[in-house]
N, C-alpha and C positions, 0 to 999 in steps of 0.2 A: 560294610560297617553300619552304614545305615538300615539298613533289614534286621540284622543283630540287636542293634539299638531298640529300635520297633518293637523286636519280639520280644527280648527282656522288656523292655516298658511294659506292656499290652500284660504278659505274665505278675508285672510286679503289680499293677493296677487291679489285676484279676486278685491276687492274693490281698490286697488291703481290701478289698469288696468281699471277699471270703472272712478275713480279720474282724471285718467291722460288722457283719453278718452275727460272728460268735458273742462278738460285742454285747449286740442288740436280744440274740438270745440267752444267752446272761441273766439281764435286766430283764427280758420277758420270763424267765424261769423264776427269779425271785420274786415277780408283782404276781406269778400262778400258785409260788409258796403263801405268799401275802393272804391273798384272797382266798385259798382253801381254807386256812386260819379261822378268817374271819365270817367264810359262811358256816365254820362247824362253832365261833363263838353265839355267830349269829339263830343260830339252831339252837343251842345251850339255853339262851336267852329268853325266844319264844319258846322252848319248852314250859320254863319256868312257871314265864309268865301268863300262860293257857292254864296251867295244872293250879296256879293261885285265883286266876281269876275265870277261867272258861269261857275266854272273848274269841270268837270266830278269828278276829284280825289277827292274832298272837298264830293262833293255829296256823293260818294260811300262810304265814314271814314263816312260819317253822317250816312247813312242805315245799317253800320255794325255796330257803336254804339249803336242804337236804335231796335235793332234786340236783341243786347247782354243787353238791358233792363230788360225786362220782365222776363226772366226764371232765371234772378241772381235775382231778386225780391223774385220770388216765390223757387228756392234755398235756399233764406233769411228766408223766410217766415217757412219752413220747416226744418231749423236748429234752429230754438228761437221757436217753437210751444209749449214750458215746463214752458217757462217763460213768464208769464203774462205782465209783462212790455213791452217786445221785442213785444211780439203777439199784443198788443193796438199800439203799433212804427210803427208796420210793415201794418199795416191797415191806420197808417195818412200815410206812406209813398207811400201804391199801390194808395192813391186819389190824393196823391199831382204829383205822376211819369205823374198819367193816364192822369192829366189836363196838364201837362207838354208835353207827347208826343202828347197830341193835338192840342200846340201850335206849337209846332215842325212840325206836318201833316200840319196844316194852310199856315204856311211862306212858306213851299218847294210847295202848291197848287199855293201860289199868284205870288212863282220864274217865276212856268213854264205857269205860263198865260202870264207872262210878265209884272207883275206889282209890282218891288221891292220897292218900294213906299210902297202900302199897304205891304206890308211884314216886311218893318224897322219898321213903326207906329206900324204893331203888334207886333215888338221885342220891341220897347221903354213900350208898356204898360202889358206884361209880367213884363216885370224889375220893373215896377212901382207897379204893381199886388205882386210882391213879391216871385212868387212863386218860383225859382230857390232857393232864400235864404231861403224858411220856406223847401225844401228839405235837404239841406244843414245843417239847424236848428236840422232838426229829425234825421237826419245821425251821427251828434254830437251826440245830446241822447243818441241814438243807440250804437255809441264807448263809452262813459260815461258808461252807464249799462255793456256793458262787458267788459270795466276795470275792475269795483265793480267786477263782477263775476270772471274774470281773477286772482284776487286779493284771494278772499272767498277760491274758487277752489285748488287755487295754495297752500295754507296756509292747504287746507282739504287733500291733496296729500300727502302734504309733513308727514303732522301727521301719514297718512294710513303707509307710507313706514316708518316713524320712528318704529312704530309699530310691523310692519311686521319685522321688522329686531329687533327686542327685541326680539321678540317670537324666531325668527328664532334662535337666541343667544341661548336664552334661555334653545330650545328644545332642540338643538345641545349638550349643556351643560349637559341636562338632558341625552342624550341619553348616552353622553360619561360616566354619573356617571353611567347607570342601566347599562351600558358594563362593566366597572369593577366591580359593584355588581353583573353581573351574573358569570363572569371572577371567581370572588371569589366563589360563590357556586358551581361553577365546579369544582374547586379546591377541596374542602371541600367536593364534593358526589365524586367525581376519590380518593381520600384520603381514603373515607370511604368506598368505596365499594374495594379497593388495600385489605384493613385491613379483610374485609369480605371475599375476594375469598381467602387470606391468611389462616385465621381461617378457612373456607371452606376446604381447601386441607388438612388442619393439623389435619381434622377430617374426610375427606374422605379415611387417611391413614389407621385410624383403624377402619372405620365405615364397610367394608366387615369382617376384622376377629370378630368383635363383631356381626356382623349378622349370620356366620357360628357357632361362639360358642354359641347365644340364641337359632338357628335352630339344633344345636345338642342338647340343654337342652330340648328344648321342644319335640325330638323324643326321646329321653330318655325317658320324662317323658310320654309321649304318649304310649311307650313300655310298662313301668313299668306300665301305669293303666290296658291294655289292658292282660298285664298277669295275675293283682290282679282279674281282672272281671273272666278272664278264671278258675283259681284257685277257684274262691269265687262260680262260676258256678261248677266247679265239686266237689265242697264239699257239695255241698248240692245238688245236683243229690244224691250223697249215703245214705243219712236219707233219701231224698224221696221216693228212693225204696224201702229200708225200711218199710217206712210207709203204701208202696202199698200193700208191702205184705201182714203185718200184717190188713191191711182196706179190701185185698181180702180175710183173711181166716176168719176175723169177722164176714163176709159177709156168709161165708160158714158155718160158729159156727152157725149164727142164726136161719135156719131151724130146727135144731136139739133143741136147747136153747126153742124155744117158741112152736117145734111142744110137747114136754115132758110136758112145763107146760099147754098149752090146755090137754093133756091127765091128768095129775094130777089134774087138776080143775074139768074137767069131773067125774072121780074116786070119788073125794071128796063129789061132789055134788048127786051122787050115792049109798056112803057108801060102797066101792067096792073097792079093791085092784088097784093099778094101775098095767095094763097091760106092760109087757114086749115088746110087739111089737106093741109102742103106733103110731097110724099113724099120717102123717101131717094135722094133721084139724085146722089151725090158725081160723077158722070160728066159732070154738068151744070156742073160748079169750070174753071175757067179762069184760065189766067195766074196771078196771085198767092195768087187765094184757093185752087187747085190746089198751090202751091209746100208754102204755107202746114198745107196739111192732111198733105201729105207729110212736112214737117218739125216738126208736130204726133204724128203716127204712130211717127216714127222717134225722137224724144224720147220717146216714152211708152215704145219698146221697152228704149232703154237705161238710163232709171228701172227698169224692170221687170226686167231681164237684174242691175243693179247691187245691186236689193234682194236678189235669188235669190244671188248670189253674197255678199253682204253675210249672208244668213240662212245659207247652211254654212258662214261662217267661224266663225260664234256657235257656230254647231252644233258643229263641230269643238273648239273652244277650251270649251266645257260637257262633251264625248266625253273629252277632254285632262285637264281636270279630276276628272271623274269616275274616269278611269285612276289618274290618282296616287294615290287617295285609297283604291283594293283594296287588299286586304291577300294578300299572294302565298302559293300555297299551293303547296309543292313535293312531287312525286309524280315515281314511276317511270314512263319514257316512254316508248316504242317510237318512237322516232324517224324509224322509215320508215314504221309507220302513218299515223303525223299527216302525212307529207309527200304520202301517196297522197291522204289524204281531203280534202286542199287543193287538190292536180292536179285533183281530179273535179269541183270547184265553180268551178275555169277552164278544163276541157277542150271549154266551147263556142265560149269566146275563144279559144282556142291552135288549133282545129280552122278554124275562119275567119281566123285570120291565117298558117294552112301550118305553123305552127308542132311539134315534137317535143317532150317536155317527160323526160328522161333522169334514172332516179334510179338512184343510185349506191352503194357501202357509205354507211352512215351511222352511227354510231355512238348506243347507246341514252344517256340521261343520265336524270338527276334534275332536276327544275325546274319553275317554274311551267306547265300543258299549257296555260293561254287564252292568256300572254304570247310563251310559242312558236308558237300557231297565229296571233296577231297579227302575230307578226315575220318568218315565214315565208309569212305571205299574203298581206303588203302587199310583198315583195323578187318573190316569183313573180307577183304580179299585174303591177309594175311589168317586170317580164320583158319579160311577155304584152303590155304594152299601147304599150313602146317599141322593137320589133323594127322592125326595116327595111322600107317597104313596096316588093312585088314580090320578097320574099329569104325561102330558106324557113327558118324560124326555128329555130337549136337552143338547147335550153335543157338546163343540166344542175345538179342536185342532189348534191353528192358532199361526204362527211366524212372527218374522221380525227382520231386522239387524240393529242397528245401532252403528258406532265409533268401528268396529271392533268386535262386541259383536251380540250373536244371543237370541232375545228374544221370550221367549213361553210361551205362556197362555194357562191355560187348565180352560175353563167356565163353568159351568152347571149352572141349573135352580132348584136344588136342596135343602133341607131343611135350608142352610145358616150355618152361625156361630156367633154367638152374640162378636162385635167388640170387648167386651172385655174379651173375649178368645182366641184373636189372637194369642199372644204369648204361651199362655198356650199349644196349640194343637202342637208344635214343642219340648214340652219336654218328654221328655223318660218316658212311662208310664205313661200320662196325659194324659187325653181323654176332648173333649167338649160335652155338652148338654145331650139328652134320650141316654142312654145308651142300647139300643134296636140291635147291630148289634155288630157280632164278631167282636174282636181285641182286644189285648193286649197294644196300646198306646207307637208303635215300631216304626212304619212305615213315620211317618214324621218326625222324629225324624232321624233314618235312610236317606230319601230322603237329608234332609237337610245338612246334616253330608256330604252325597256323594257330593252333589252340591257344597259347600265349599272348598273341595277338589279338584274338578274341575275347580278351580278359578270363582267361577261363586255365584251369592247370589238366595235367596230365598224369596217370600213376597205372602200375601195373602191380597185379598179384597172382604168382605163379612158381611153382614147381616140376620137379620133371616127372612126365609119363601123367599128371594129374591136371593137365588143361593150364586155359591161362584167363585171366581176368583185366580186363582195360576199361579203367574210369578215368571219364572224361567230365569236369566241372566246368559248364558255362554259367554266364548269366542270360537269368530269363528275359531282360530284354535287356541289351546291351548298348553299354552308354555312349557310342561315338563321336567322337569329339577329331580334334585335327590332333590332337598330341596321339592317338591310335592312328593314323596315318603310316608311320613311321614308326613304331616302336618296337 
């Protein structure tokens, strides 16, 4: 509204300056009608008065008169070129001046021959001719038309500036109301924002003790899981053995169990006593008690295979345990060190699976160096051990910093992960896709755990058959404190 205001004002100011312009040349067009007048009277005059008396001084007021003709004419002419009336005035007026200043040349020719005789005859029929008066005539017009316009003009001025001065009022008014309506909304957000940083402090008083009491509930409680895992992990380590035992001497029973009944079968099928020192000929089993040993054999393998798998999950989850429970100890890191010295301890895997293994800027940080070579060994090892088979495998290492944070991606061109198992492969003992390569469903689960703890997140970008992508966000130097302890 205020800009609007502005620009009408500025406009309406521009036009009374324009108004008062026409005004002025008005009044200047009538004082150039005036004085053309009066230099062709002033010409009339000294003619007269040379051709009666033949005083030099007469002569000279006559050629400065008739000098100062022509260019107030055309002065004239270029001050009324807008208005069509003036412009048709100003055309009788340069035929009637031109027939005029040639009566004028005539008489001063016939002075200096010496013959004012002919020179009065030619002023009596000039006068008779009329033409002095039909100048005179148009000169009138001429002031007549710019009266009317002096008139029109003066009356379009005066409206412009009543105008301009409303608006002016107006704006002024208006500005002065939007001063006290901002006046008041200042008031009303300084009121409202007092009342906020008020409530603000009244809640910053207890916002650190309520932060230290939820950051001890939660290492409490962080303690109390990581005991119940410990506990829960070494009570069933003791049935396990157990069950090793007993799965090892089954194992041992069975030689014995089916070498007797192949001798017994034998015997039978003989009519012949069975032998006291029957030997192991399981090849001598037939038909069922053959099935029987087979499906004896293959039962002992997957007790066996299930205990073996059942003892590194303990293992894992007592490993798991044991992690949380470090205390982190942050150092300056060479961060392309530690990634060579982890390449070297899979460059026998990466070399049998075709694989390249590409390291890139990396940027150095501050942080724990076990929980980095932990997170970094288990992302490249998983590289290494899920590439494509028959595809030769690139793997790349590369960092970058930004807002204080260091970021890392670990790439390969590897068999992928179907987008929606993303979240799935970060839980504890959840594995994605062919099931074809060791692991328990520990290790990103693990990675992730550590990384979190490091203040720092975890994320993957991946599809299948098109590799996989693992960003890893720390900070560059990480702020340790005891509430990271536990968290």
């Amino acid at each position: 509204m205020l800009v609007a205001i502005s620009a009408f004002s500025v406009a309406l100011v521009s036009k009374a300056r324009t108004d008062s312009g026409l005004v002025v040349r008005t009044v200047e067009v009538e004082s150039y009608v005036i004085a053309l007048l009066l230099d062709i009277r002033r010409a009339e005059s000294a003619a007269r008065g040379y051709m009666l008396t033949l005083r030099p001084d007469f002569l000279r007021d006559h050629d400065s008169a008739v000098a100062n003709i022509l260019p107030g004419l055309e002065t004239l002419t270029q001050l009324t070129r807008d208005n069509p009336i003036q412009v048709e005035n100003c055309r009788k007026m340069r035929s009637a001046v031109e027939i005029r200043l040639g009566q004028f040349a005539q008489q001063m020719d016939l002075i200096k021959q010496g013959d004012p005789g002919s020179a009065i005859t030619l002023v009596r029929e000039a006068a008779d001719a009329g033409s002095g008066a039909s100048i005179r005539e148009i000169g009138r017009a001429m002031r007549a038309e710019e009266d009317r316009q002096f008139v029109a003009r003066t009356a379009t001025a005066d409206r412009t500036q009543q105008l301009a001065s409303v608006v002016t009022v107006a704006g002024s008014g208006l500005v002065v109301a939007l001063a006290g309506f901002s006046i008041l909304l200042v008031r009303r957000s300084s009121r409202a924002r007092d009342a906020a940083e008020t409530k603000l402090r009244d809640s910053n008083l207890t916002l650190e003790a309520m932060v230290d009491e939820r950051t001890a509930d939660l290492r409490e409680a962080n303690e109390e899981i990581q005991r119940f895992a410990y506990i829960v992990s070494h009570d069933l380590r003791s049935p396990l053995v157990n069950i090793m035992g007993f799965t090892s001497e089954l194992e041992q029973l069975r030689g014995d169990i089916f070498r007797r009944i192949a001798a017994l079968a034998s015997a039978q099928s003989a009519a012949l006593p069975v032998p006291e020192n029957a030997t192991d000929d399981e090849a001598a089993l037939k038909g069922a008690d053959k099935q029987l040993a087979d499906d004896f054999s293959e039962a002992l393998g997957f007790i066996k295979s299930s205990i073996a798998k059942m003892d590194r999950l303990i293992s894992a989850i007592l490993d798991l345990t044991r992690e949380g429970r470090r205390e982190f100890d942050p150092v300056p890191i060479n961060t392309r060190e530690l990634i060579e010295g982890i390449v070297k301890t899979v460059a026998h895997q990466a070399a049998e699976a075709h694989a390249k293994i590409r390291i890139e800027n990396l940027p150095n940080i501050v942080s724990d160096r076990l929980a980095l070579e932990q997170i970094f060994s288990n992302l490249i090892d998983n590289a290494v051990k899920y590439l494509e088979t028959g595809v030769p495998g690139e793997i790349s290492v590369r960092g970058r910093t930004r807002l204080g944070f260091a970021i890392f991606e670990i790439a390969d061109n590897g068999r992928g992960i179907d987008p929606k198992d993303h979240q799935r492969i970060f839980d504890l003992f959840r594995r994605a896709g062919t099931q074809d390569r060791p692991g328990q469903g520990i290790g990103l689960a693990h990675v992730r755990a550590l990384v979190r703890r490091l203040g720092g997140t975890m994320s993957v970008a991946s599809e299948v058959r098109r590799g996989s992508t693992f960003t890893i966000t720390l900070p560059l130097n990480w702020p340790f404190n005891k509430r990271n302890e536990r968290a």
